[in-house]
N, C-alpha and C positions, 0 to 999 in steps of 0.2 A: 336475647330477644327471639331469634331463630328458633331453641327449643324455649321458650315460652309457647311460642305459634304452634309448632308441634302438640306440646300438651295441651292446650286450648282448640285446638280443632278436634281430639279425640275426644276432651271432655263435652264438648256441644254433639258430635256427631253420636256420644252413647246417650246424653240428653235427648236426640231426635226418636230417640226409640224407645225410653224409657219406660214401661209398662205399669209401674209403681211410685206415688211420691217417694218412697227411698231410695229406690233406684235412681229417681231424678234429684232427689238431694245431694245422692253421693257423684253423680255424674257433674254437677252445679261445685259441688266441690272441688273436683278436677281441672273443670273451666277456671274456677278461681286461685288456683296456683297457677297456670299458664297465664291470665290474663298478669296477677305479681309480678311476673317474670317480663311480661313485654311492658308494661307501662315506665316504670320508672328509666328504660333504653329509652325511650322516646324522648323525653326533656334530657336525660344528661349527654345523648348526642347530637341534640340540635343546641345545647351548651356550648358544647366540645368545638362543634363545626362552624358555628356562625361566626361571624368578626362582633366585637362586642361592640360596635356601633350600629349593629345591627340584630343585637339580640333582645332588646325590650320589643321590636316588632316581630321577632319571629316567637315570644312565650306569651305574647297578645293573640296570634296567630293558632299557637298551640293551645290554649286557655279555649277559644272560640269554638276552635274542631272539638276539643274534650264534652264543651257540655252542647254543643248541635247535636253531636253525635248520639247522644243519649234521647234527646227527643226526637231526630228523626227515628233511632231505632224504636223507641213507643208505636212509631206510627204506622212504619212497617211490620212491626208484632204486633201491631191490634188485626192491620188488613190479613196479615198471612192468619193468622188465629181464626179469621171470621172465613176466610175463604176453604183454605184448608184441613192441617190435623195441627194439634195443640207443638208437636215437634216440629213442624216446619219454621217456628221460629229458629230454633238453635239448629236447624241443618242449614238455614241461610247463614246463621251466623256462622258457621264453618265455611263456607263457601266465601264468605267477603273476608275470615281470616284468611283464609287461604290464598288468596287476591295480595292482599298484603303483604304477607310474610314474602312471596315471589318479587313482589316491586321492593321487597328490602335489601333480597340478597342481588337484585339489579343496583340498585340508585342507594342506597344507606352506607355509607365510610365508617370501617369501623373505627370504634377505641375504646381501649381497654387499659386498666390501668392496676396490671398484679398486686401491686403491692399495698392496696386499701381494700382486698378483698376478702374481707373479713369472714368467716362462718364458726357460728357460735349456741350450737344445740343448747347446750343451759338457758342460754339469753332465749331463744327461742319459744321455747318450752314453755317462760313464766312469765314471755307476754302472752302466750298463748292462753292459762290459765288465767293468769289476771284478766286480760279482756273477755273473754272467754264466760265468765264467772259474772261478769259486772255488767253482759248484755245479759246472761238467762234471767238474773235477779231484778233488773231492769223492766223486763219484758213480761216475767212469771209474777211481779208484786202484784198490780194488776188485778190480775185474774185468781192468784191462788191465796193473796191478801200475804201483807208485808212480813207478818210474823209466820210465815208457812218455811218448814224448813229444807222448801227446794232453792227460795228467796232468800231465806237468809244462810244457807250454805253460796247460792254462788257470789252475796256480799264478801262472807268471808274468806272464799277463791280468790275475789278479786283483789282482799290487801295483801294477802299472803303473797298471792302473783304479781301485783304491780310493786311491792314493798321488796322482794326475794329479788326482780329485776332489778330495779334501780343498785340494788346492794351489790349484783353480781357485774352489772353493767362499769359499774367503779373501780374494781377488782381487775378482769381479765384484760388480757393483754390484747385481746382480739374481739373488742364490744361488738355485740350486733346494729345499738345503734349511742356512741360517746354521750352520754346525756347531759356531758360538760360542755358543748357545742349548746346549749342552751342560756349560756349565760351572753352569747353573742347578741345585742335586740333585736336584730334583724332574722336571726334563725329565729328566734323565739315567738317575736310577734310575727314573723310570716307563718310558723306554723300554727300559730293559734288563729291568725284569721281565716285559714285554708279549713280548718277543723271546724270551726265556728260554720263557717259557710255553707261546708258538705253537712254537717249534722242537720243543718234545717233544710238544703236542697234536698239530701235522700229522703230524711221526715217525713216532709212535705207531699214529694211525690209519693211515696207509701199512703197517706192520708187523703189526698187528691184524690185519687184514683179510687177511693173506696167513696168518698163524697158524690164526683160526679155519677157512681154506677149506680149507687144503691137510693142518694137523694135524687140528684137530676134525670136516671133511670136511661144515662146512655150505655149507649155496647162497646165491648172493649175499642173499636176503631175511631168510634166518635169522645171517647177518653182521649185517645191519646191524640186526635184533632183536635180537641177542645184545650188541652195543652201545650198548643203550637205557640201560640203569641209569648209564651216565655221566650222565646228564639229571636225577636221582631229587631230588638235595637241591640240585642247582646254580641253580635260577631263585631259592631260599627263600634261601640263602648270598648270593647276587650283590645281593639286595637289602637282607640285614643289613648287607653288609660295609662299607658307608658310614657307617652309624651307630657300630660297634666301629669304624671307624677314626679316627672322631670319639672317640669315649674312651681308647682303647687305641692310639693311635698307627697312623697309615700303616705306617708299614714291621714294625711287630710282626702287624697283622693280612695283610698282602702275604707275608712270608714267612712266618707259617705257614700259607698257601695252598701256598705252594712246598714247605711239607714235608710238606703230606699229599697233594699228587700224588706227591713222590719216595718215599710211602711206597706209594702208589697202582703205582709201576712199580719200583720193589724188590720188590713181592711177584711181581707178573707176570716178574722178572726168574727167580721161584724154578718159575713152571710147566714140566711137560714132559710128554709122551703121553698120562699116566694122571692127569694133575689134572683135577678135574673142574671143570664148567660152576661151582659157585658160588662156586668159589672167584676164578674170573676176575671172576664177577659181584659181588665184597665188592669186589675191588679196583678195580674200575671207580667205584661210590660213594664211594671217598674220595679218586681220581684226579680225578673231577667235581665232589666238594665241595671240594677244591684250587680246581680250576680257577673255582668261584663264589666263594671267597676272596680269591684273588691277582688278579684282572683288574679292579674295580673301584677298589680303593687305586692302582693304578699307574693307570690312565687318568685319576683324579684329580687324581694328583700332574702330569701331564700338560698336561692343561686349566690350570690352576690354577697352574700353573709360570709361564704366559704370559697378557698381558693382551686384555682382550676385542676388542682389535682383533688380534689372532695367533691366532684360538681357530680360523680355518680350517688355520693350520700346526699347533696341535696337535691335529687331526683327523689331518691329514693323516700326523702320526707315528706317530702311533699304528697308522694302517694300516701305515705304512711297515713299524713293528718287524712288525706279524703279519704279514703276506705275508713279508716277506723271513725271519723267523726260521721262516716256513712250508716254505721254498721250502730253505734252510739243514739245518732239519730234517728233510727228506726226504731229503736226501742225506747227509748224518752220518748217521743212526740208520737208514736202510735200508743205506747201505754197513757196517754195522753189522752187522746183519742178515746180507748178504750175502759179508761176509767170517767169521761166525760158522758160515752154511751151507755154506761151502767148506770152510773147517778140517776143522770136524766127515766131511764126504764124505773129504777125504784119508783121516782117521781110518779110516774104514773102504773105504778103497780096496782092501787085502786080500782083501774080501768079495766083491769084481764083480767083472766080469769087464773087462779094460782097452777094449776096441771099447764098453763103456757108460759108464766111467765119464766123460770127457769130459761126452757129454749128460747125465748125471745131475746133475754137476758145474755144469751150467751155469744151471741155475735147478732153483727146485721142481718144476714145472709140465713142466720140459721130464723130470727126474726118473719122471717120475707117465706121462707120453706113451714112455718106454722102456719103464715096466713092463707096460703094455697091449699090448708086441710081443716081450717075454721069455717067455712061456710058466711053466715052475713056476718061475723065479728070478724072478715078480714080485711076490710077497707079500714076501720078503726086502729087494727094492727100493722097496717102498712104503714096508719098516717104516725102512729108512736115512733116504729122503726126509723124513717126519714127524722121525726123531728129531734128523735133522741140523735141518732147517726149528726143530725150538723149540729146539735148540742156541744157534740163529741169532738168537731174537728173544729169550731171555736174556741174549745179549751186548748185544743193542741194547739194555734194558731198562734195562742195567746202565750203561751209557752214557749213557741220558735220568737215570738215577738218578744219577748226579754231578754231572750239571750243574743240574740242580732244586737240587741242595745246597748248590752252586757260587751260584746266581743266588740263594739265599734269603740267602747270609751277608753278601752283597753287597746285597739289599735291607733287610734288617734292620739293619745297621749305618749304609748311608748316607741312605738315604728320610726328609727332614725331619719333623719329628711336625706343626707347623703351617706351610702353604707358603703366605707372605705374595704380596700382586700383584708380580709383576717387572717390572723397567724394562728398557724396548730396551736390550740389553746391547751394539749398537753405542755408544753413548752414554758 
């Protein structure tokens, strides 16, 4: 955790200064090894530490800090963005790492446990490719159309990669991550509803944020205020949900977390131009009480899947499913998005003029930068841009809403109601 903090505050601190988007991409890259390195210490030592009559409140605990944290940080990056320079976000962010990593090496007990610490470059490598491969293809269909062979090369990255892992994963002696710990229910389906969750929580806010700026036409601060109320009931839910899952079964109270976020983005599926601010703001509170629902039972079932010498791999799952169903979900539910915004522009391709439609075609934003040099055809092309733009995030909406529904039947049906100690299923 200690050098996680380390690499995460030089990756933000060369962020603050970045002069170039690659500069900033490879900097954001830095941050995101250091940030790997401290999240998954954080659940497997409050595992480790707590008495287990006491640790359904302290991952109800943890669950609530994880996604607050995410929305207050929007709202302090929208204010420091509007006040300051574009790097004052990531030089704060070094400075509250920094805060931290000092209160760990005060107050954090360690443990450590040699002999599960596995490292495995091959493993490594061909999830790397594999995922790697199945977000550009994901993300590039879209735009460069399916059969484009930037698209359908990183498809076939990604069997090669995730086919080559699973194969190599079975083999060594030293997996990066036993894929045989899968056939546990409770590893399974808690990692599937963590994945499920994160892929439409990142989604979401990727597609949010481009709704409220470009259709509602707020500033980055009033963004990320206008996405406060996902926060309202979520800390109060995240720390019930352990105790209903103790009466009411795991996978009854996990999935219906999953159905009141899918009711949460079915309704955002139904906004366009003329809905107003409260209605996005109902839906956010039970997209949020969702999300303090479903993430505690599945992190649970997680922990609890594997016995106290494996509690650093089911930390480390855990993270795994939300980064990766994070990184997953940006690219399905924006190419969502994105293919929703084009449709829609075709549709009124009729209305422009062809020398604009291309760039209108081509994003919102670039949309929005045509009508500032069309003269009287820009009010018409702002009004396309917005209506295509919530076109857009309807279809995505509509999309996170199938698969919420998707991931609840699947958690509700298989999620065990009490998940006994497990033995090394090497064995």
């Amino acid at each position: 955790m200690l050098i996680g903090f380390a690499v995460f505050i030089a990756g933000s601190l060369w962020a603050s200064l970045a002069g170039s988007v690659g500069v900033l991409i490879a900097a954001r890259v830095v941050g995101g090894v250091g940030a790997a390195m401290i999240f998954p210490g954080t659940l497997s030592t409050l595992t480790s530490a707590m008495p287990t009559a006491r640790r359904g409140m302290a991952i109800g605990m943890w669950t609530a800090s994880a996604s607050l944290g995410g929305t207050i940080g929007m709202l302090v990056a929208g204010a420091l963005v509007e006040t300051f320079w574009f790097g004052s976000i990531f030089l704060a962010m070094a400075i509250a790492a920094a805060v931290v990593g000092l209160m760990t090496v005060m107050f954090v007990p360690e443990t450590n446990d040699p002999d599960h610490a596995n490292i495995d470059p091959p493993g490594a490598l061909l999830s790397l490719v594999g995922i790697g491969g199945l977000v550009i293809a994901i993300t590039e269909g879209p735009v460069k159309g399916w059969a484009d062979p930037v698209t359908v090369g990183g498809f076939i990255a990604a069997a090669v990669g995730l086919v080559g892992f699973a194969w190599w994963e079975l083999r060594t002696p030293t997996p990066l991550l036993d894929i045989r710990l899968f056939r546990l229910r409770g590893f399974s389906t808690g990692s599937a509803s963590i994945f499920v969750q994160f892929l439409v929580v990142f989604g979401f806010f990727f597609v949010a944020a481009q709704y409220l700026g470009f259709v509602a036409g707020y500033s980055p601060f009033q963004i990320a205020a206008a996405l406060l109320p996902v926060g309202v009931l979520l800390p109060y839910l995240s720390t019930k949900a352990p105790g209903w899952s103790i009466a009411l079964g795991r996978g009854a109270v996990g999935a219906s977390g999953l159905v009141l976020m899918a009711i949460g983005t079915g309704t955002f599926a139904l906004v366009d131009i003329s809905t107003p601010y409260w209605v996005f703001a109902a839906a956010l509170v039970v997209f949020g009480s969702g999300m303090g629902l479903a993430a505690p039972p599945a992190t649970e079932a997680i922990v609890e899947a594997l016995p106290s010498a494996k509690q650093g791999v089911a930390s480390a799952m855990n993270d795994v499913a939300r980064e990766l169903g994070g990184a997953i979900g940006i690219a399905i539910i924006g190419s969502a998005l994105t293919a929703g915004y084009r449709a829609s522009i075709d549709d009124a391709a009729a209305l422009l003029r062809v020398e604009t439609l291309d760039a209108v075609r081509n994003s919102a934003a670039a949309g929005f930068g045509v009508a500032e040099q069309s003269g009287p055809d820009a009010p018409l092309i702002v009004t396309i841009v917005r209506e295509s733009l919530a076109d857009g995030f309807s279809q995505a909406m509509t999309v996170a809403t199938a698969l919420l529904v998707l991931g609840a039947i699947y958690v509700g049906l298989r999620t065990p109601r009490v998940i006994s100690p497990a033995q090394d299923v090497r064995r």
